[in-house]
C-alpha positions as CSV (number, residue, x, y, z in Angstrom):
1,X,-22.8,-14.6,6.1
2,X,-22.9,-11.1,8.0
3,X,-22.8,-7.9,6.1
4,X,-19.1,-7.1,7.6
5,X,-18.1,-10.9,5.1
6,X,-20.0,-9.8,2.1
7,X,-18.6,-6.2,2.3
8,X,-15.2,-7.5,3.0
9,X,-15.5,-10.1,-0.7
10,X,-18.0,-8.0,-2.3
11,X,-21.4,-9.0,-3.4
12,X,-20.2,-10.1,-7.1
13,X,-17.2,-12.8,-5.0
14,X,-20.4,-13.6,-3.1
15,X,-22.5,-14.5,-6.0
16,X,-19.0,-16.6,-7.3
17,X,-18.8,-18.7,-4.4
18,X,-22.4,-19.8,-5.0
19,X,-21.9,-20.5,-8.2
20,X,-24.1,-17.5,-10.0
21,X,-21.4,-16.2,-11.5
22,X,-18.3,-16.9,-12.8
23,X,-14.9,-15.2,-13.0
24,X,-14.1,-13.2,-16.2
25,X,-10.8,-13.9,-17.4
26,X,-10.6,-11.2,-19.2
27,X,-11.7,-7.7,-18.8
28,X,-14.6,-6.2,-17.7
29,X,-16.1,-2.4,-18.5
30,X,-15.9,-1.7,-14.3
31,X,-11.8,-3.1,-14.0
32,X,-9.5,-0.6,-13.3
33,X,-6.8,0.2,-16.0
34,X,-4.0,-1.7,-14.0
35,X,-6.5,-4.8,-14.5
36,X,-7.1,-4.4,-18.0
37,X,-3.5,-4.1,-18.8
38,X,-2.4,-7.3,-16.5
39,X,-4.7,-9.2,-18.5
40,X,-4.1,-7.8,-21.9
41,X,-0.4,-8.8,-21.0
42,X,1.2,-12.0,-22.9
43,X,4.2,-12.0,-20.3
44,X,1.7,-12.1,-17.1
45,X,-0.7,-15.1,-18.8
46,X,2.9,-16.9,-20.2
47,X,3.9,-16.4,-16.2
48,X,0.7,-17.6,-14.8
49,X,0.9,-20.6,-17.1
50,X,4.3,-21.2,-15.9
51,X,2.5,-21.3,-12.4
52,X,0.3,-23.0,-13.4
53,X,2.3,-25.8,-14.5
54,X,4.4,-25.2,-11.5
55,X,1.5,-26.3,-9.6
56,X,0.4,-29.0,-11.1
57,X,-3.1,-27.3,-12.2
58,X,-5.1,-26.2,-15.0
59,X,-4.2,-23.0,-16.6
60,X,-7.9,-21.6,-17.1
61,X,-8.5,-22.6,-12.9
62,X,-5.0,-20.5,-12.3
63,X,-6.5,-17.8,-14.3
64,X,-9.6,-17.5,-12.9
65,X,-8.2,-17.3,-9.3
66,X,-5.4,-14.5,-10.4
67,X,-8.1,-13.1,-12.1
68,X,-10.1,-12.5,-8.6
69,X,-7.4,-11.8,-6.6
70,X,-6.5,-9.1,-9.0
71,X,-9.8,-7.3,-9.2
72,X,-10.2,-7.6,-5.1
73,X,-6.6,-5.9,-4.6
74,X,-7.4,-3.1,-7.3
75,X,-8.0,0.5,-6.7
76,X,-8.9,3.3,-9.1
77,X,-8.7,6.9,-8.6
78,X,-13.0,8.3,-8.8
79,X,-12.9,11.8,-8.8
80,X,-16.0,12.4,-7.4
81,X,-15.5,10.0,-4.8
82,X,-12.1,11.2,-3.9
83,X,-13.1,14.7,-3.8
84,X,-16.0,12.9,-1.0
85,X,-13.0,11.0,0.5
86,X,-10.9,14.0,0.9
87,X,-13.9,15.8,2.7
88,X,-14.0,12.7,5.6
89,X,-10.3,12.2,5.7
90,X,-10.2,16.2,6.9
91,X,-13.5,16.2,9.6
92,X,-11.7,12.1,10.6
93,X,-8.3,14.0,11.2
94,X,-9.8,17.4,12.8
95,X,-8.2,16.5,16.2
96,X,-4.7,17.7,14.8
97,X,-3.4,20.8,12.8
98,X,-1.0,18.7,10.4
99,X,2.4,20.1,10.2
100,X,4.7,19.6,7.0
101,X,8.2,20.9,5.7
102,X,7.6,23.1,2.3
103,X,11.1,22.4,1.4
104,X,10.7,18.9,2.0
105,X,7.4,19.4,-0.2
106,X,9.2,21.8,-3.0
107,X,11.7,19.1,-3.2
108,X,9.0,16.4,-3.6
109,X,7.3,18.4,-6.2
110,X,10.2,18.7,-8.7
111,X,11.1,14.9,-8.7
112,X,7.8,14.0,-8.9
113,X,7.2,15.7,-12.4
114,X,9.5,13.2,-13.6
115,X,9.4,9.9,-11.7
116,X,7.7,7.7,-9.5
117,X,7.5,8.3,-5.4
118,X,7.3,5.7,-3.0
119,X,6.3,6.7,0.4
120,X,7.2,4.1,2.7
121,X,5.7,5.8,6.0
122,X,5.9,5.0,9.7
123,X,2.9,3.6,11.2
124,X,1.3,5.0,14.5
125,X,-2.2,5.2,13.8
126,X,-5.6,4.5,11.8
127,X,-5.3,7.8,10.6
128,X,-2.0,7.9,8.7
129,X,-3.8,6.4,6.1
130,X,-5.6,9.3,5.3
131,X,-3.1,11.6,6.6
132,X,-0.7,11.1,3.8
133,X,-2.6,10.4,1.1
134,X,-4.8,13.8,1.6
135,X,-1.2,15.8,2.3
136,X,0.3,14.5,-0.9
137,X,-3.0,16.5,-2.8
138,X,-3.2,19.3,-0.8
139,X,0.5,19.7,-1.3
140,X,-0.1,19.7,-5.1
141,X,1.7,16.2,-6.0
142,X,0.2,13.4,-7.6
143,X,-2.1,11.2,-6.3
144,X,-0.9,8.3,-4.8
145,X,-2.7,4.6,-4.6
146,X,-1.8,3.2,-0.8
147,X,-1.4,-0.4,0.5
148,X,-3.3,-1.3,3.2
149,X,-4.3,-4.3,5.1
150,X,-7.3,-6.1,4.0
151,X,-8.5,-5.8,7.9
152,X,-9.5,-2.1,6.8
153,X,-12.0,-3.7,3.9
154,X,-15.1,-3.3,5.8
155,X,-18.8,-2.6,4.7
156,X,-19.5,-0.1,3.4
157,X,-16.4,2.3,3.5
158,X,-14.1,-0.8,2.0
159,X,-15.7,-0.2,-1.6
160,X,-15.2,3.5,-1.5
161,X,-11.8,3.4,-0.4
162,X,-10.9,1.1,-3.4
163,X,-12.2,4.0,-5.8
164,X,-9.8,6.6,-3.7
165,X,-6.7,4.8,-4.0
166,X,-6.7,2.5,-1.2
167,X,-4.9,-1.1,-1.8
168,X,-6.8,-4.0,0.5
169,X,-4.2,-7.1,0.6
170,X,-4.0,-9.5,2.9
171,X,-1.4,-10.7,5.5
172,X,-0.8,-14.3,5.3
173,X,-0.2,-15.6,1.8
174,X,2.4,-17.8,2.7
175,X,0.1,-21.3,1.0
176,X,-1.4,-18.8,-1.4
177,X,1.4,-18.6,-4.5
178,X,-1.2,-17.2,-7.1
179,X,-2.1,-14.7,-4.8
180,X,1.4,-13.5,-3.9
181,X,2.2,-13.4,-8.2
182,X,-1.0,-11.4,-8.5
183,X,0.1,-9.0,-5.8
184,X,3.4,-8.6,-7.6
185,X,2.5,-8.3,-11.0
186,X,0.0,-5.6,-9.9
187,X,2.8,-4.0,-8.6
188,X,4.9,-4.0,-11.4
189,X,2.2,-2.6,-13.6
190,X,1.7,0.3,-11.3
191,X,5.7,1.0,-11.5
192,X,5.4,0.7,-15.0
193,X,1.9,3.3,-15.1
194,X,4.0,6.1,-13.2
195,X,2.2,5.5,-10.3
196,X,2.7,7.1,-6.9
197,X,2.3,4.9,-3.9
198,X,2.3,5.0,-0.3
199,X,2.9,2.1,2.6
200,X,3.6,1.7,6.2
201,X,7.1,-0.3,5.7
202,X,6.1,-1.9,9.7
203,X,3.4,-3.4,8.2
204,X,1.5,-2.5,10.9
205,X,0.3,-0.1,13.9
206,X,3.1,0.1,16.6
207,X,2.0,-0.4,19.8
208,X,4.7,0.7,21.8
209,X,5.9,4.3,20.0
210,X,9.3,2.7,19.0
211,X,9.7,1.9,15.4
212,X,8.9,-1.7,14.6
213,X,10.7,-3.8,12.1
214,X,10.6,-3.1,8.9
215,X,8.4,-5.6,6.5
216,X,10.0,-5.8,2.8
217,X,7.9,-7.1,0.8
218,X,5.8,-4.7,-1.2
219,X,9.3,-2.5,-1.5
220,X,11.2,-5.8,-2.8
221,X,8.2,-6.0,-5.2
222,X,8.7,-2.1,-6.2
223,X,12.2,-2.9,-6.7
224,X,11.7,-6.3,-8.9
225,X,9.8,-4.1,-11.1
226,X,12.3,-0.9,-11.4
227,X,14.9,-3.8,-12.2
228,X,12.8,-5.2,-15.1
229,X,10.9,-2.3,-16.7
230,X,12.6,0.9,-18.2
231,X,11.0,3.7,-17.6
232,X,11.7,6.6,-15.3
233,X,13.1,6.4,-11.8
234,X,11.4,5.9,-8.6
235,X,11.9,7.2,-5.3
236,X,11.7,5.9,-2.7
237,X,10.7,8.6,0.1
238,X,11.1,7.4,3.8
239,X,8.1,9.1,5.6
240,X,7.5,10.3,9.3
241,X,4.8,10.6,10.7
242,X,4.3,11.3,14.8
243,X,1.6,12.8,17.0
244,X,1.3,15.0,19.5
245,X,-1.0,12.1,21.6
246,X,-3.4,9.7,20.2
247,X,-6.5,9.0,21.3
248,X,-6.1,5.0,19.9
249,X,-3.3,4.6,23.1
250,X,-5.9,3.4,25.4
251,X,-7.3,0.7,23.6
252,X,-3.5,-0.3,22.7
253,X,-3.1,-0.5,26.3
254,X,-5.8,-2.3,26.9
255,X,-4.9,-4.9,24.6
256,X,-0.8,-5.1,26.1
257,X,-2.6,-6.5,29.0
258,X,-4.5,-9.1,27.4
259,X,-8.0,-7.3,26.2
260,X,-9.1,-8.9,22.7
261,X,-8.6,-6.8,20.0
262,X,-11.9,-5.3,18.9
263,X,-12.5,-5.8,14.7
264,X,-12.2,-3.0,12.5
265,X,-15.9,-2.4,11.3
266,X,-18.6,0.2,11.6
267,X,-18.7,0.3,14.8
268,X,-15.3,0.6,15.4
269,X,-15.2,3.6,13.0
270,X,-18.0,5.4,14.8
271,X,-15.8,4.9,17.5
272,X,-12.8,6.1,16.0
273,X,-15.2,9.4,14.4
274,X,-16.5,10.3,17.9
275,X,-12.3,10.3,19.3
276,X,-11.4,12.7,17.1
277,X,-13.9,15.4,18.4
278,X,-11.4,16.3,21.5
279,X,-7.9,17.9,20.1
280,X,-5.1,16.7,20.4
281,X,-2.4,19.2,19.2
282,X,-0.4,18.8,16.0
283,X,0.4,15.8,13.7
284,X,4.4,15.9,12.0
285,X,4.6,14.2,8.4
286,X,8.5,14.6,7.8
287,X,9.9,13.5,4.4
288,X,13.6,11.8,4.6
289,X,16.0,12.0,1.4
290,X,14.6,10.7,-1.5
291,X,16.3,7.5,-2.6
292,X,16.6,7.0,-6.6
293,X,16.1,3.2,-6.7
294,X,17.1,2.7,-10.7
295,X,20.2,4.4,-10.2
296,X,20.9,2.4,-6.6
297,X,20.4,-0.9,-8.7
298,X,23.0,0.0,-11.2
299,X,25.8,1.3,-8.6
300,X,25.2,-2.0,-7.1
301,X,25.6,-3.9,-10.4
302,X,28.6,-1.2,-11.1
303,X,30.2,-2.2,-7.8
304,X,32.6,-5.0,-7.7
305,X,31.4,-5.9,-4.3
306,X,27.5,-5.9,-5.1
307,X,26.9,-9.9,-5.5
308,X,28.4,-10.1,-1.5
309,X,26.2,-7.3,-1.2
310,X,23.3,-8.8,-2.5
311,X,24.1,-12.5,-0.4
312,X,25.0,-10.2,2.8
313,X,21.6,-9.1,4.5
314,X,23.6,-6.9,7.5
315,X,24.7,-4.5,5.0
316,X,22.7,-1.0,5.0
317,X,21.1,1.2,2.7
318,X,20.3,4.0,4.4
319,X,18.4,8.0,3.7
320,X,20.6,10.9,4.8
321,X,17.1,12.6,6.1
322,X,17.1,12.9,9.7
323,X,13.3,12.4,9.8
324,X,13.8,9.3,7.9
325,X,11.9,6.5,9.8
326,X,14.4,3.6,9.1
327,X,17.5,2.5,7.3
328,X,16.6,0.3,4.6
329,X,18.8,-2.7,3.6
330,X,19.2,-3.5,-0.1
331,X,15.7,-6.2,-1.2
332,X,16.5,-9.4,-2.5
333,X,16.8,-9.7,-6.5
């Protein structure tokens, strides 16, 4: 196994698969809170029985798999390592002066004293992941945990991330159903926590400049949980962010004509590091109109027309913003 597989499982899913160690089904000292609480929780092991049964397998085996698909997906917010974080994300982004709207921000700042934002963020480069996450502190809000793909988990930045915020999940779950309750439960507990959150709503990089389409599943699982937990509303913030140039456009080229994608690793972030030494002008973030998602839910209910609404996947939900990167249509429920 190279060190870019055990840095992507971690050395204690390593020592599982050889059968040194076993998965805790309950919690350990090191979990996150968000862990902790998922398995404290009667309604997620009463759901994961239900799975389980679903399935045709044994509860504790069900268990033991949510249980490490939970603690692989968690983040948790280190000070000392996001103050560190913070450091790279600024001397990773130093080929742009980043430019942002203070009404926009002053606007952000008053909802987010009392509710949940969900920046769902157009995706253009590696760097936006840092780009929002380290505007949304230096801006004075609160921090925000941010899904990203599990591609991104690499030794040895992949473990700090996780203690920054940063949300590794993988891509195809479709034969994976423990993995995809995990992923929503987890979500639902962060809802529930107050926490913020930030996610490209493309699912991935463009390669082409044009907006691609939009993925729905981590917001269909935000909205699943605003629909069953009371607790303040959640916003969902459509969020622009554009470049002057990027210096990732050659390799993006390279690959339109057939060039293999190189891996994220080490390497690759060297690479990335060494980019950013040349300037490159300005970077835009650009907030759309906040959109109260409790409140949508209920004018929906409220509306005579909602149930063709909900059955009807051409209708549009869209922000007033001009900046906003797409309109969103109404999730599943």
């Amino acid at each position: 196994m190279t060190a870019r597989e055990v840095g992507r499982i971690g050395l204690r899913k390593l020592l599982q698969r050889i059968g040194i160690v076993a998965e805790s089904m309950t919690p350990l000292a090191t979990d996150p809170v968000e862990v902790t609480q998922l398995l404290d929780a009667r309604w997620y092991d009463e759901r994961l029985r239900a799975l389980a049964d679903e399935l045709g397998r044994d509860p504790d085996s069900v268990r033991a798999e949510a249980a490490g698909y939970l603690r692989e997906m968690a983040a948790s917010l280190d000070e000392r390592a996001v103050q560190a974080w913070r450091g790279f994300s600024r001397w990773l982004m130093r080929a742009y002066d980043v430019l942002v709207d203070e009404d926009q921000i002053t606007q952000l700042r008053k909802l987010d004293r009392k509710a949940t934002l969900a920046f769902a963020f157009s995706h253009r480069s590696y760097l936006d992941g840092m780009l929002l996450p380290e505007a949304i502190l230096a801006n004075r809000l609160s921090p925000a945990l941010t899904f990203g793909g599990a591609n991104l988990n690499f030794f040895p930045m992949g473990a700090w991330a996780k203690r920054t915020g940063a949300i590794f999940i993988r891509r195809q779950t479709k034969d994976i159903p423990v993995y995809r309750f995990v992923l929503r439960a987890y979500a639902a507990q962060l809802v529930q926590n107050h926490v913020n959150l930030t996610w490209s709503i493309e699912g991935g990089r463009t390669r082409t400049g044009k907006l691609r389409p939009p993925v729905f599943g981590i917001l269909r699982y935000i909205t699943d949980a605003v629909d069953e937990i009371d607790g303040p509303e959640v916003y969902l913030v459509p969020t622009s962010i554009v470049y002057d140039q990027l210096h990732e456009v050659e390799a993006m080229t390279t690959e339109a004509y057939g060039a293999v994608k190189r891996p994220e690793d080490l390497r690759f972030l060297v690479r990335l590091a060494r980019q950013q030494g040349e300037r490159l002008g300005r970077a835009y973030l650009d907030f759309g109109e906040p959109l109260p998602l409790r409140k949508r839910l209920q004018e929906m209910r409220a509306d005579k027309s909602a149930p063709a609404a909900r059955s009807n996947g051409s209708r549009w939900m869209s922000s007033t913003g001009s900046t906003a990167p797409h309109r969103l249509p109404p999730p599943r429920w």
